[in-house]
VOPAGU-2260 file (C-alpha; in pm, 1 decimal, decimal comma):
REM VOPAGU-2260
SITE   aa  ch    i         X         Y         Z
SITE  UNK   A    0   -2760,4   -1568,3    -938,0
SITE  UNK   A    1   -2502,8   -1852,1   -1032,4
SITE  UNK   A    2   -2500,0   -1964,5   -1426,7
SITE  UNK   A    3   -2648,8   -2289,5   -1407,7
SITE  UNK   A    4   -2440,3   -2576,2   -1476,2
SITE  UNK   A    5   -2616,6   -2679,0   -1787,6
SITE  UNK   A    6   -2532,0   -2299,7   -1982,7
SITE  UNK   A    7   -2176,1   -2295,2   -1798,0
SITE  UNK   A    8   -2089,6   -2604,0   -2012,1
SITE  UNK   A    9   -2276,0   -2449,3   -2287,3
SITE  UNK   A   10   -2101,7   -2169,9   -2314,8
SITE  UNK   A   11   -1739,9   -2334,1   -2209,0
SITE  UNK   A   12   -1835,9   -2567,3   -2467,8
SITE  UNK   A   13   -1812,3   -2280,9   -2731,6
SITE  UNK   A   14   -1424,0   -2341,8   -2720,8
SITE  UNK   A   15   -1455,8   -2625,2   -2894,2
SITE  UNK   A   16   -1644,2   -2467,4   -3184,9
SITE  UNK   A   17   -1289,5   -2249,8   -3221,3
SITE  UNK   A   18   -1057,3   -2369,6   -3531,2
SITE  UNK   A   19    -764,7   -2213,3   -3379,2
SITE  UNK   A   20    -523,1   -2517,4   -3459,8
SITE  UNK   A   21    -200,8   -2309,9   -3359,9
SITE  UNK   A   22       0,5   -2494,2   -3097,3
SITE  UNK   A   23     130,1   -2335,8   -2766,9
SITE  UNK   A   24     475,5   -2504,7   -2892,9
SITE  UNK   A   25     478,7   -2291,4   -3231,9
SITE  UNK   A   26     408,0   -1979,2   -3042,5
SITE  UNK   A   27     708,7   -2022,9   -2801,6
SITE  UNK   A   28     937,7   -2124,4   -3093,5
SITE  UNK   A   29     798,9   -1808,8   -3266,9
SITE  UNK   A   30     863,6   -1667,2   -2926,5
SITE  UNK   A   31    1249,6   -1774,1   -2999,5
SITE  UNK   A   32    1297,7   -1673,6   -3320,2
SITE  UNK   A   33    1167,1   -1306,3   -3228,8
SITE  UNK   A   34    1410,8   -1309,1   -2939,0
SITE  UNK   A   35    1737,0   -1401,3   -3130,1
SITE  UNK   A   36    1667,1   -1199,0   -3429,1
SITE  UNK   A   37    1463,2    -918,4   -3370,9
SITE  UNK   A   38    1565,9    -728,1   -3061,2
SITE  UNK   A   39    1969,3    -641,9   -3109,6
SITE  UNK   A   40    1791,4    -390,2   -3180,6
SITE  UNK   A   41    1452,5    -387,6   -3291,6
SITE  UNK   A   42    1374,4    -120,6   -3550,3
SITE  UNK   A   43    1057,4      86,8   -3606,0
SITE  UNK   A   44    1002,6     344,5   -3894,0
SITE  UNK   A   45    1274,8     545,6   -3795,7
SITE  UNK   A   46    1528,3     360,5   -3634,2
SITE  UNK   A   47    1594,6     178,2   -3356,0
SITE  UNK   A   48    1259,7     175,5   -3051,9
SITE  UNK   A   49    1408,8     -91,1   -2873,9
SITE  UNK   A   50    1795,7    -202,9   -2829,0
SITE  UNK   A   51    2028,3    -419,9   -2542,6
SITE  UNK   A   52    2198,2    -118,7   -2283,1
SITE  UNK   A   53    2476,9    -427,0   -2299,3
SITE  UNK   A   54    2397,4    -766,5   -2455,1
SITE  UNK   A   55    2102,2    -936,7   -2552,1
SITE  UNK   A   56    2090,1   -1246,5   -2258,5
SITE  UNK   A   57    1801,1   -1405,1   -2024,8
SITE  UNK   A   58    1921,8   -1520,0   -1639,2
SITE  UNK   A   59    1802,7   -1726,1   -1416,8
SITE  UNK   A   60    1840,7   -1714,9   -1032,0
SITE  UNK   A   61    1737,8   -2004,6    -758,3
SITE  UNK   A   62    1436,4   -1845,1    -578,6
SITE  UNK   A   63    1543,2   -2002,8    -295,3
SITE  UNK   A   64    1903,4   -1880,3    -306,4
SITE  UNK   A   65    1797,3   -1494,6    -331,8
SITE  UNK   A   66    1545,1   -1487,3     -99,9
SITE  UNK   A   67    1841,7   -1587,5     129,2
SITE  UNK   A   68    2002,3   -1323,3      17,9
SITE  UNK   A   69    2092,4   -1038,7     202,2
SITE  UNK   A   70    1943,3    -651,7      85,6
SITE  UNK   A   71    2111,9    -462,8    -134,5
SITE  UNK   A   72    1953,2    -185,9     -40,0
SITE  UNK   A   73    1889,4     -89,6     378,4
SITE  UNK   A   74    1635,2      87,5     306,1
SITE  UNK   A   75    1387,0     112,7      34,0
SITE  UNK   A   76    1107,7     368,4       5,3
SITE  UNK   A   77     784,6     357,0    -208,6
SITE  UNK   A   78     537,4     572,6    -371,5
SITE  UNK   A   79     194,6     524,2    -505,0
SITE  UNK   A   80    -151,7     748,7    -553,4
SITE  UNK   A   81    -473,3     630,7    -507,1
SITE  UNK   A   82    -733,6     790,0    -706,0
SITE  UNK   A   83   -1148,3     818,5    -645,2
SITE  UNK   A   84   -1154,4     741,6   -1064,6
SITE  UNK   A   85   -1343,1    1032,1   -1196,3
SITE  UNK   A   86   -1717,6    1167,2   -1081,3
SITE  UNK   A   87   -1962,8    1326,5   -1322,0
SITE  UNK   A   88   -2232,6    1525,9   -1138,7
SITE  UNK   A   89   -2571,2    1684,0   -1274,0
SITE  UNK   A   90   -2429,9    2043,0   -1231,6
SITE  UNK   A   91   -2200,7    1985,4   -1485,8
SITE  UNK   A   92   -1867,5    1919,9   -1264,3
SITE  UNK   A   93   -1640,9    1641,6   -1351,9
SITE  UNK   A   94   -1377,2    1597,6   -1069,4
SITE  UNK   A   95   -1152,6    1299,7    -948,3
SITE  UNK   A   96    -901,9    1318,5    -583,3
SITE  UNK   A   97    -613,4    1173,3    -545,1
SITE  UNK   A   98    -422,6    1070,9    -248,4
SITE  UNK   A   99     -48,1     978,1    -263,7
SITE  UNK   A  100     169,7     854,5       0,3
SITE  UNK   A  101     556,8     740,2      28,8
SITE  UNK   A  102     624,2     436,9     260,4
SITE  UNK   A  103     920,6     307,6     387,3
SITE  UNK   A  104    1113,3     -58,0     472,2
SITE  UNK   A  105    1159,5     -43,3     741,9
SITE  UNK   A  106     897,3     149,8     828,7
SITE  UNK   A  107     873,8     535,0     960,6
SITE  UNK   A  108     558,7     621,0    1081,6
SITE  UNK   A  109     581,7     962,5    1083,7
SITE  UNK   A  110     641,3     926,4     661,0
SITE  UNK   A  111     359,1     729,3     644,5
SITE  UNK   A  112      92,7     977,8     789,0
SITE  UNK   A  113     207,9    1230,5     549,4
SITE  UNK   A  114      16,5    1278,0     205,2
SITE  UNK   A  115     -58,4    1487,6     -71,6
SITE  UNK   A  116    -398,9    1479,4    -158,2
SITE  UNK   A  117    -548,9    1681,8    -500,4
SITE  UNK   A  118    -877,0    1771,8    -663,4
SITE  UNK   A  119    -909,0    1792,3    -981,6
SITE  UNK   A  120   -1204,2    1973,9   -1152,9
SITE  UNK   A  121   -1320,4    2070,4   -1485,1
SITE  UNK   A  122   -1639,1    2288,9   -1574,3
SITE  UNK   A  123   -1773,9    2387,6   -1889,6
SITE  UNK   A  124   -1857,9    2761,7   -1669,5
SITE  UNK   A  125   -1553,3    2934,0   -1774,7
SITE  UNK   A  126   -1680,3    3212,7   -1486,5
SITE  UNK   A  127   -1613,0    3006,9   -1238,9
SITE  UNK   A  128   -1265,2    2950,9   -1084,7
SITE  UNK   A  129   -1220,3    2653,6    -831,9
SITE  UNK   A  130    -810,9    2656,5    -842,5
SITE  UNK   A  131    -692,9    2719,9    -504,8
SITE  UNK   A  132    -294,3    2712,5    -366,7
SITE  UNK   A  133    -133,9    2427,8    -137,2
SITE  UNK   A  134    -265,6    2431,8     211,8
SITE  UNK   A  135    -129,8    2211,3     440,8
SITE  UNK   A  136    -320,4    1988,0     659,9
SITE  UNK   A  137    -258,1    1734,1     927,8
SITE  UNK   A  138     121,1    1832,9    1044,4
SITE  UNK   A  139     275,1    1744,9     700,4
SITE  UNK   A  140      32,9    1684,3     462,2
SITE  UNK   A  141     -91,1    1869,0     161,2
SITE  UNK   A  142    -372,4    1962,9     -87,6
SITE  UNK   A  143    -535,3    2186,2    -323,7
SITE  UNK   A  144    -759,9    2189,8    -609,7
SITE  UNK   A  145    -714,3    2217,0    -982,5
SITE  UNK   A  146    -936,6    2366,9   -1245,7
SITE  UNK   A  147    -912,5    2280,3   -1612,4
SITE  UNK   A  148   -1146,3    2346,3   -1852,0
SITE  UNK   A  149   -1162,4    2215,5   -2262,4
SITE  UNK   A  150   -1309,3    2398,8   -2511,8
SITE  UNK   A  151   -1456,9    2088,0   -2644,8
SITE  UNK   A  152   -1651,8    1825,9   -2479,9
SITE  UNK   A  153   -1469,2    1548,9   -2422,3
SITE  UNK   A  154   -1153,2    1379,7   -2257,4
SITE  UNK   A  155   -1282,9    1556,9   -1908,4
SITE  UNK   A  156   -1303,0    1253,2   -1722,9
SITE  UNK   A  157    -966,2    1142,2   -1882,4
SITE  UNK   A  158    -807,6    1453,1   -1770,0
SITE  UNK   A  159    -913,1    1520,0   -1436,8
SITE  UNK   A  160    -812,6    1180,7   -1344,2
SITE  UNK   A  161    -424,9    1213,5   -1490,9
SITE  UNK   A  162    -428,0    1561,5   -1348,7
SITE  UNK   A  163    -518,9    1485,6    -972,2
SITE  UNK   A  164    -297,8    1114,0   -1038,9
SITE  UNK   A  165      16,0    1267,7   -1108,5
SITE  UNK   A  166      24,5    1615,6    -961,2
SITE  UNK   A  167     -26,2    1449,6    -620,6
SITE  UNK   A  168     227,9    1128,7    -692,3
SITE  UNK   A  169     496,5    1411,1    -822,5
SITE  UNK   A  170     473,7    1643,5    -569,6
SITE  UNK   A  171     498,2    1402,4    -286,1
SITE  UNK   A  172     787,9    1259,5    -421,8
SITE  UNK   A  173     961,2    1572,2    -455,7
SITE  UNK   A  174     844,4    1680,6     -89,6
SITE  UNK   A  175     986,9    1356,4      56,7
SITE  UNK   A  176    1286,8    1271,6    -168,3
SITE  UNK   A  177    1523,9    1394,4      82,4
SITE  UNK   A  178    1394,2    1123,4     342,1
SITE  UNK   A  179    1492,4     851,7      50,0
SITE  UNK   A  180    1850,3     767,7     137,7
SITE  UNK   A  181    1884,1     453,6     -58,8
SITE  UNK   A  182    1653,2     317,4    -349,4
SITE  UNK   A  183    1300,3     458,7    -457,8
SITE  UNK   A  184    1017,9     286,9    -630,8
SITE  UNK   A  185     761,8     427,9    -785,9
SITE  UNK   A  186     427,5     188,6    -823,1
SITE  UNK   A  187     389,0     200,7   -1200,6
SITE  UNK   A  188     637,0     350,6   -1459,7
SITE  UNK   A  189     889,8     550,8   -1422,6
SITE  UNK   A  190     710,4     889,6   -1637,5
SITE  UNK   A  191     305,3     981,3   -1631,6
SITE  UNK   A  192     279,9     797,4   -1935,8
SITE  UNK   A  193    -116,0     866,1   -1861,8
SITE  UNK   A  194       6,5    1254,6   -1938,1
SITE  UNK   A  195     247,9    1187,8   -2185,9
SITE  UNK   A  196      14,7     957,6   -2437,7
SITE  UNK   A  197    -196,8    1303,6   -2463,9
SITE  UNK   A  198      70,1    1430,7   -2697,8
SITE  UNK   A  199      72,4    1162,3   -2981,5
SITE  UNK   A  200    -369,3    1099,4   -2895,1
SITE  UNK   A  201    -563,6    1400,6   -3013,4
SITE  UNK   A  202    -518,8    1785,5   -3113,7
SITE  UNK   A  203    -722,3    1879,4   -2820,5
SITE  UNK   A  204    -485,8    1691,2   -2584,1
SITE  UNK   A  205    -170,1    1807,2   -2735,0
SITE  UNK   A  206    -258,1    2157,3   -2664,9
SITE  UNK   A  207    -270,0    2149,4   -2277,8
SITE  UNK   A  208     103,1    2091,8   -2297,2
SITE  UNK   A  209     128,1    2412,4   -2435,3
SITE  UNK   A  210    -170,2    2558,4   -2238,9
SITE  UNK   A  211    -198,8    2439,8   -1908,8
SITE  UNK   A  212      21,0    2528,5   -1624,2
SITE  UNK   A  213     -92,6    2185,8   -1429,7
SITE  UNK   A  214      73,1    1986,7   -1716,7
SITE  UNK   A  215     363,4    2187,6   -1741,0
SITE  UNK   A  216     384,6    2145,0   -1367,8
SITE  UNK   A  217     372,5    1766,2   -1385,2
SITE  UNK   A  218     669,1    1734,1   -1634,9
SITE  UNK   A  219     859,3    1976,7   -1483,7
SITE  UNK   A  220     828,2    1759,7   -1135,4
SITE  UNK   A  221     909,8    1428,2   -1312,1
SITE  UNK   A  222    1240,1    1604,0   -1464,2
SITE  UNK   A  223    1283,3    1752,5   -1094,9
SITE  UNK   A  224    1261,6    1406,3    -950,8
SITE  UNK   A  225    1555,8    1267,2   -1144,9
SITE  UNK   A  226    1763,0    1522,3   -1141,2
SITE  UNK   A  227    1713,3    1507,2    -746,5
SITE  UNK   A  228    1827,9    1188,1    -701,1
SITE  UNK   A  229    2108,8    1178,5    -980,4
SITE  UNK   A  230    2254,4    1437,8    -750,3
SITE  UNK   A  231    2221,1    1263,7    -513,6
SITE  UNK   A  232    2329,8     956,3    -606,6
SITE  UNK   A  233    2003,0     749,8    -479,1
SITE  UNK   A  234    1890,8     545,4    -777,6
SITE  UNK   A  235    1518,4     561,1    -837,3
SITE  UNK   A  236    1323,4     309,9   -1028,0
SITE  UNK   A  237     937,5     236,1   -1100,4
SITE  UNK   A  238     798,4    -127,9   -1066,7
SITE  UNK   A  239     538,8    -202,4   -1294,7
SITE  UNK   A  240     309,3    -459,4   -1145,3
SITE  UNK   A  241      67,6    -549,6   -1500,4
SITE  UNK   A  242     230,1    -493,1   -1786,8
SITE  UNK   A  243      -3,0    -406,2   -2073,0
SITE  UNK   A  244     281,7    -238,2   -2327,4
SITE  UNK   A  245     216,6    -352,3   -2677,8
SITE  UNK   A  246     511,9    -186,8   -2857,6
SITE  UNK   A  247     742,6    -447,8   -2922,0
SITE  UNK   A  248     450,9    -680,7   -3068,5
SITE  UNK   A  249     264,1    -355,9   -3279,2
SITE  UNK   A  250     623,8    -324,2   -3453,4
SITE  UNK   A  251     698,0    -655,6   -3517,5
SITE  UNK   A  252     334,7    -672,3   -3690,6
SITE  UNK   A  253     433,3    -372,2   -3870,8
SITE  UNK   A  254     738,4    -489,0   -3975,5
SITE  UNK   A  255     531,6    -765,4   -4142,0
SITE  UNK   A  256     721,7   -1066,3   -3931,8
SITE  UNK   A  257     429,1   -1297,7   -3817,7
SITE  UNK   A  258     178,9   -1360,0   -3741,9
SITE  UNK   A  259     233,2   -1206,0   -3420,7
SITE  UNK   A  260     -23,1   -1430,5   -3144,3
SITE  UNK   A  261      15,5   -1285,4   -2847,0
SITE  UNK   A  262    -206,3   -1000,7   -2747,3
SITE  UNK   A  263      88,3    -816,4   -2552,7
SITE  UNK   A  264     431,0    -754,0   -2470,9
SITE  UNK   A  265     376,5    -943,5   -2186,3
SITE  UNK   A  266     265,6   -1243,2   -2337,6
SITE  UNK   A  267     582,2   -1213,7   -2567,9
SITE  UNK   A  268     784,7   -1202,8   -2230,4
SITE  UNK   A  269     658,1   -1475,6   -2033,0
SITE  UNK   A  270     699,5   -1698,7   -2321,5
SITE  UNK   A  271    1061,9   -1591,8   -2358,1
SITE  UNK   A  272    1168,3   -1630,2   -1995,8
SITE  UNK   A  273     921,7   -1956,3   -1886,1
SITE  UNK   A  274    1130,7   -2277,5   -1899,6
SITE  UNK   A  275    1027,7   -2600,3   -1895,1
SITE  UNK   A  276    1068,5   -2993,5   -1899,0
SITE  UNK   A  277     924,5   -3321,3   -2086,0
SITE  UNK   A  278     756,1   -3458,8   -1820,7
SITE  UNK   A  279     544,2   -3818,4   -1930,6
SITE  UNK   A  280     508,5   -3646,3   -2271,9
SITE  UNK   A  281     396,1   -3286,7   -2118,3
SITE  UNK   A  282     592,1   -3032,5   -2090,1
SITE  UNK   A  283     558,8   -2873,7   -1740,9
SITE  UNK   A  284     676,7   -2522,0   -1628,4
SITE  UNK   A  285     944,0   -2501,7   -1379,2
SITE  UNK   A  286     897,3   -2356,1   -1086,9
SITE  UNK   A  287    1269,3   -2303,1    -888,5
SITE  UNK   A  288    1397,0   -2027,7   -1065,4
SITE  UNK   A  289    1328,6   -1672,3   -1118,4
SITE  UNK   A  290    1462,4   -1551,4   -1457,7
SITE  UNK   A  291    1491,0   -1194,0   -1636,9
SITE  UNK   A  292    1600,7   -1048,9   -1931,2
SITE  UNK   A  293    1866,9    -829,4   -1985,7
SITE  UNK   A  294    1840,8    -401,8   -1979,1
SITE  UNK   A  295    1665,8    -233,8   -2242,7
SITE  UNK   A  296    1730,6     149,9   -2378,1
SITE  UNK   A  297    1303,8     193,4   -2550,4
SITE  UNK   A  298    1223,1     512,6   -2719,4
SITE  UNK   A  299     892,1     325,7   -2805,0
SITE  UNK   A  300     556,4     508,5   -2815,0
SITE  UNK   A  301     545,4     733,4   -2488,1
SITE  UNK   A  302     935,4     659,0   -2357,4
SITE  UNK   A  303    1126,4     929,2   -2560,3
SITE  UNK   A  304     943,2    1214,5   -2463,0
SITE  UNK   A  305    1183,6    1327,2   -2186,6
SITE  UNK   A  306    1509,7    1252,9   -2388,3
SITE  UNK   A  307    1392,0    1421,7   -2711,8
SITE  UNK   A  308    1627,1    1691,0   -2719,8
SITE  UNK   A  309    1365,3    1876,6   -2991,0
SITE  UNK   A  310    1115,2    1842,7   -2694,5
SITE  UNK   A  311    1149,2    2217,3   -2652,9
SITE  UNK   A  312     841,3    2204,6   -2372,1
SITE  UNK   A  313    1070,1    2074,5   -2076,2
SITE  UNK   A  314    1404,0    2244,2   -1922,1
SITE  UNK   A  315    1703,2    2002,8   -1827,2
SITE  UNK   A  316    1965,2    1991,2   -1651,8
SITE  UNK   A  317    2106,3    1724,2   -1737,8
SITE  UNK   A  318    2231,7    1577,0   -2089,7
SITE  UNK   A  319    1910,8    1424,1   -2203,3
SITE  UNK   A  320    2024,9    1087,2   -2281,3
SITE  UNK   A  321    2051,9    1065,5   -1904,4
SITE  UNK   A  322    1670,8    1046,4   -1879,6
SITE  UNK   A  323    1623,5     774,3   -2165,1
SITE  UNK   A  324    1385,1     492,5   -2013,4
SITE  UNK   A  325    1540,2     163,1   -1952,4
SITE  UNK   A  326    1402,9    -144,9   -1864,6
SITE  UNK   A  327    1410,5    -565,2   -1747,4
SITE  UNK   A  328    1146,4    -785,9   -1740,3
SITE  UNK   A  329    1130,6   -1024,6   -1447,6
SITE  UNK   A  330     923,3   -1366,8   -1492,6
SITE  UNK   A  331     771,1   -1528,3   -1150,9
SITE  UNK   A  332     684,7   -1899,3   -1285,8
SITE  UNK   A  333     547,7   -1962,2    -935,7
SITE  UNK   A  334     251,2   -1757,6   -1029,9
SITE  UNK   A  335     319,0   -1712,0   -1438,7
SITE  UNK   A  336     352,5   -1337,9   -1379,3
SITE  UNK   A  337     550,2   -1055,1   -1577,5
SITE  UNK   A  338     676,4    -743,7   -1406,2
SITE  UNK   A  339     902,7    -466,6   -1582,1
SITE  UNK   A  340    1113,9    -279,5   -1390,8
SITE  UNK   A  341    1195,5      97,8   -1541,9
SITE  UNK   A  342    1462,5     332,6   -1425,5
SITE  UNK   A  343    1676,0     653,7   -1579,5
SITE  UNK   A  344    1952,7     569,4   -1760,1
SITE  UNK   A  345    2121,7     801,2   -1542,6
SITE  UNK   A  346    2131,7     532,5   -1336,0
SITE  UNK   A  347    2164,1     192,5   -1528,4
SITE  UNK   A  348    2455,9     292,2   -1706,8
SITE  UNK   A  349    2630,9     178,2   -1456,5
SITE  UNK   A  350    2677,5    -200,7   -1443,0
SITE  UNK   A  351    2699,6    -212,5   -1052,2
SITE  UNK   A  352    2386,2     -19,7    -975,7
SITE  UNK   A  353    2209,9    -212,5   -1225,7
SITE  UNK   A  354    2301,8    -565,6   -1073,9
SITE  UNK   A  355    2176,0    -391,2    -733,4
SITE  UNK   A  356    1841,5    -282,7    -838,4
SITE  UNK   A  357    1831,8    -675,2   -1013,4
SITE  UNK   A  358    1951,3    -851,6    -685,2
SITE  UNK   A  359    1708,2    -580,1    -457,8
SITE  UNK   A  360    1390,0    -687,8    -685,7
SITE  UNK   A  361    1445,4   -1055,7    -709,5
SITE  UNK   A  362    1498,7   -1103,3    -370,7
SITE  UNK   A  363    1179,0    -900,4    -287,8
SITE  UNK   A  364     967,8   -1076,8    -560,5
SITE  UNK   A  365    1102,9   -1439,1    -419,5
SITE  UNK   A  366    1014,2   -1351,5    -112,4
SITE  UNK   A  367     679,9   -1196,5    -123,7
SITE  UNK   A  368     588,1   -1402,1    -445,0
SITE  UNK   A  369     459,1   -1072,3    -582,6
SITE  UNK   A  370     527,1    -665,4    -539,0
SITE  UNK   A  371     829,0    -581,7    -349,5
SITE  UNK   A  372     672,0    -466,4      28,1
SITE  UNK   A  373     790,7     -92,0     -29,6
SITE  UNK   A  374     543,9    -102,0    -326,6
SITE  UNK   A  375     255,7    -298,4    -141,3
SITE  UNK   A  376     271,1     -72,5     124,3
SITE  UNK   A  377     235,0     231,4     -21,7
SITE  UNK   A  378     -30,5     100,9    -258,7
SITE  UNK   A  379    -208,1      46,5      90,9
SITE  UNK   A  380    -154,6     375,3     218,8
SITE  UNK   A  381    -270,3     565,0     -75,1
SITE  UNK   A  382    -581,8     353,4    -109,5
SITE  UNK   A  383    -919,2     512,6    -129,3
SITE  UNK   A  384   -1159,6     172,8     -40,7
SITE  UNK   A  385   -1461,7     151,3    -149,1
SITE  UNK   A  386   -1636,8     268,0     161,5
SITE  UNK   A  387   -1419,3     608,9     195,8
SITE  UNK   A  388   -1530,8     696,9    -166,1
SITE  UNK   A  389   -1866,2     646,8    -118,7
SITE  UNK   A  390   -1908,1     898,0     165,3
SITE  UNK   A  391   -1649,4    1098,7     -24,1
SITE  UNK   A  392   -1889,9    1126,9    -346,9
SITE  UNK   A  393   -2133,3    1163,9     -87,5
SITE  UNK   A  394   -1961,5    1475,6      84,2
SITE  UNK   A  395   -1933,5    1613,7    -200,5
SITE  UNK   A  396   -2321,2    1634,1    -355,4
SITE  UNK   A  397   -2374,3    1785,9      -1,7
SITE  UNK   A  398   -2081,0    2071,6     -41,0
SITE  UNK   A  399   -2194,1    2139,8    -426,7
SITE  UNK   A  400   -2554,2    2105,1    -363,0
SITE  UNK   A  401   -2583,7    1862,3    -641,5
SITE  UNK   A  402   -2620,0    1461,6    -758,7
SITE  UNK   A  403   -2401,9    1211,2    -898,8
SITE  UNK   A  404   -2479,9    1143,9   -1291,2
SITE  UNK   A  405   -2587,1     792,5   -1205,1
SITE  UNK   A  406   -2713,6     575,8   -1490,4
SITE  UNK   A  407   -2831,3     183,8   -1392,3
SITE  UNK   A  408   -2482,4      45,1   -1359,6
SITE  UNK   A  409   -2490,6     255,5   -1039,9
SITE  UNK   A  410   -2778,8     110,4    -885,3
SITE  UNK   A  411   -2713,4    -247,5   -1011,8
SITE  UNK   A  412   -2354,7    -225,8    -880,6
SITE  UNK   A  413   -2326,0      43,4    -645,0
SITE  UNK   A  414   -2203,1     371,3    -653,9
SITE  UNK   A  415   -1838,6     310,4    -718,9
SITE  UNK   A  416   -1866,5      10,8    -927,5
């Protein structure tokens, strides 16, 4: 049923009943001030989190000029997993599926039919055992099942869901890097930060990465997957389409300079990069350029876990300053978007195949006004729609002779809502 008009405006009326007498104009030249003095580099308790891989600097770049431009890369390959989101039924089984597939620009059909599909499980029966090998399916495709169990109730639906998302999106990659001749993407950061927030969350959480082979498996694959293409010499990066990180503003609030208004790093960003003119007495956003700022080294939260050379849980090869996360953020004022773009510092220590991976993006993002294609289409391909996962969940009370948890929501909204 629509709101009716009269309780729309009474409720958008509410605003008005807000004393928030901050202006949008303080916040950007707080947004300044934070910029200039805060990030070359910005410190947390012990030391540095956040720091310039060269100089601290913002660019700009005519949208119409790079879409022009010609690739940097001739090919460009994507990856992505698509997940069911996690199932609760009456006898007791918590599970979650997910699907990953690698595309490719220009496309290869015979990539694009391939994918790694797992099921991940968790029972409180310890008698029962559900873990099977890799079978392959389909003339190039993949699956299995894992079984984890936790001695306490809770996190299941948390960790089936990481376990199926990652397993799948790690071992495809690894199955297919060899096709990937120029430049992979990966939709979403460049680790399983999903996985790797476990170790700083809870005791119980810390303990599968001492305890369970499927989490030892996944960090073992992401380590495999660099090393891979550093020897290679194929950069890989992962394109972050919503950014949600909240390190740089939880440290600047901790390091008592505000108050901090913006409820993310991305709102931070955005208010760095926008630009704008005096237009009649209003400023207005302008539109013609895309701008960016320059590479980041962040051992913030979740992004030192693979260079920690105390990490004693992980084997490199490599010296492990090589797998340091580094970043850019990339501001679209067509649309007012933020996207970060991550990659090894294996690879952006190198001016040149930094300015590549810049030029490859922007053009892309100019183009497309959004995701480069590489990452749109595999986010396609490894898509499980609405109506698959319903007869999936519905395949599934058949082979486990058993129901869905529903509560209301379920019947209100649907099965999958």
């Amino acid at each position: 049923m629509t709101l009716d008009p009269v309780h729309f405006d009474g409720i958008a009326g509410l605003a008005d009943h807000i004393d928030y007498d901050a202006e949008d104009r303080d916040h950007r030249e707080f947004a300044e001030t934070v910029w200039e003095n805060y990030l070359d580099p910005l410190y947390g308790d012990d030391g540095p989190i956040l720091e310039p891989l060269d100089d601290l600097a913002r660019k700009r770049v005519n949208v119409e000029d790079v879409a022009l431009a010609q690739a940097e890369f001739p090919t460009v390959h994507g990856l992505d997993s698509g997940t069911l989101n996690p199932k609760v039924f009456k006898n007791g089984l918590v599970l979650d599926v997910a699907h990953a597939a690698m595309s490719a620009t220009p496309s290869d059909l015979a990539l694009h039919d391939c994918r790694t599909v797992v099921k991940a499980v968790h029972s409180n029966d310890t008698t029962e055992k559900f873990e099977t090998e890799w079978d392959s399916y389909n003339d190039g495709s993949e699956r299995r099942i894992v079984h984890t169990h936790l001695p306490e109730n809770q996190y299941e639906e948390d960790v089936v869901h990481a376990l199926a998302l990652y397993l799948a999106e790690s071992h495809h990659a690894l199955e297919h890097a060899a096709e990937v001749s120029d430049f992979l993407l990966l939709d979403g950061p460049l680790y399983p930060k999903g996985v790797l927030r476990w170790y700083y969350r809870s005791s119980v959480l810390t303990r599968l990465f001492e305890e369970s082979d499927h989490v030892g498996r996944i960090l073992d694959n992401y380590v495999e997957l660099v090393e891979s293409f550093v020897e290679r010499g194929v950069p890989l990066a992962g394109f972050v389409k919503n950014v949600s990180a909240k390190s740089v503003i939880r440290t600047l609030k901790r390091n008592g300079v505000g108050p901090v208004p913006w409820a993310h790093d991305a709102g931070f960003f955005s208010q760095v990069l926008e630009r704008r003119e005096l237009v009649d007495d209003e400023y207005e956003r302008l539109t013609d350029e895309l701008t960016l700022t320059n590479w980041f080294v962040s051992t913030a939260g979740a992004d030192d876990f693979f260079a920690d050379p105390e990490k004693g849980l992980i084997d490199r090869t490599l010296d492990p300053d090589q797998y340091r996360v580094t970043f850019c953020i990339v501001y679209d004022p067509r649309r007012d978007l933020v996207f970060k773009i991550e990659a090894p510092y294996a690879f952006t220590e190198d001016e040149e195949t930094r300015r590549k991976i810049e030029r490859q993006i922007l053009k892309e993002i100019a183009t497309r006004r959004g995701p480069p294609l590489a990452i749109s289409k595999a986010d396609e391909l490894a898509k499980i729609d609405r109506g698959s996962a319903s007869s999936l969940v519905k395949s599934f009370e058949e082979s486990l002779d058993t129901e869905l948890d529903d509560n209301y929501n379920a019947i209100r909204w649907g099965k999958n809502y």
